[in-house]
C-alpha positions in Angstrom: 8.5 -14.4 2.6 7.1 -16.0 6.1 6.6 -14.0 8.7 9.7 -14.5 10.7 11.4 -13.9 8.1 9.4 -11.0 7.7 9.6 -9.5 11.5 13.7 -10.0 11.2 14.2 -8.6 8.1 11.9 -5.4 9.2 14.3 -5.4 12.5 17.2 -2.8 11.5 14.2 -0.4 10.0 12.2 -0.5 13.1 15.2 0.0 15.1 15.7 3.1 13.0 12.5 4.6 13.5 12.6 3.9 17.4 15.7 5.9 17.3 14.0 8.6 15.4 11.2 8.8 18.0 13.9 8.7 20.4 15.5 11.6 18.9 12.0 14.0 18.6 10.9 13.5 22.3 14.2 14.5 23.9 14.5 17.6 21.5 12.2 18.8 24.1 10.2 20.6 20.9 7.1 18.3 21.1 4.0 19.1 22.7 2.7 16.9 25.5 0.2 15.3 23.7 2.7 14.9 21.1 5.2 13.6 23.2 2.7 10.5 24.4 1.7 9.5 21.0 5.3 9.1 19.9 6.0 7.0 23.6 2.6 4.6 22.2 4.8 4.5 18.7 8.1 3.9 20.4 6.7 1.1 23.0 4.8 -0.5 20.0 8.1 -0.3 18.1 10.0 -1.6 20.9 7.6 -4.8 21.3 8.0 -5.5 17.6 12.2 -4.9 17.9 12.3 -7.8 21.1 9.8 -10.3 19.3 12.5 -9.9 16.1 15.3 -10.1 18.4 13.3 -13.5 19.9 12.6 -15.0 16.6 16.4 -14.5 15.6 17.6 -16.0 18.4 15.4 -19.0 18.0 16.3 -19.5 14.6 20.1 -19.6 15.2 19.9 -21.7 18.0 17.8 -24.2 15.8 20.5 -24.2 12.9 23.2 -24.6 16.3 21.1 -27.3 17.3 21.2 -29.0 13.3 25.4 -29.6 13.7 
């Protein structure tokens, strides 16, 4: 598997995990230093999602650009 192919594919489990940070710092149950360790993980996270999102969108405007 390329890497494209490798970045999309990871896309809905990223997404997931983003959510699941999401979820844990607005629980409010996290300490401070907790909290800003999971925002590093959820920006990092967040990059990786919009390069995925990027790379999708090039590929399906190169397969609209093959018709």
């Amino acid at each position: 598997m390329n890497k494209k192919t490798t970045k999309i594919s990871n896309f809905e489990d990223d997404l997931k995990k983003l959510q699941s940070i999401l979820d844990d710092i607005e629980s409010d149950k996290l300490t401070l230093e907790d909290s800003i360790q999971k925002y590093k993980e959820g920006m990092e996270l967040s990059k990786k999602c919009q390069e995925a999102l990027d790379e999708a969108k090039q590929v399906i405007k190169l397969l609209e650009d093959e018709k």
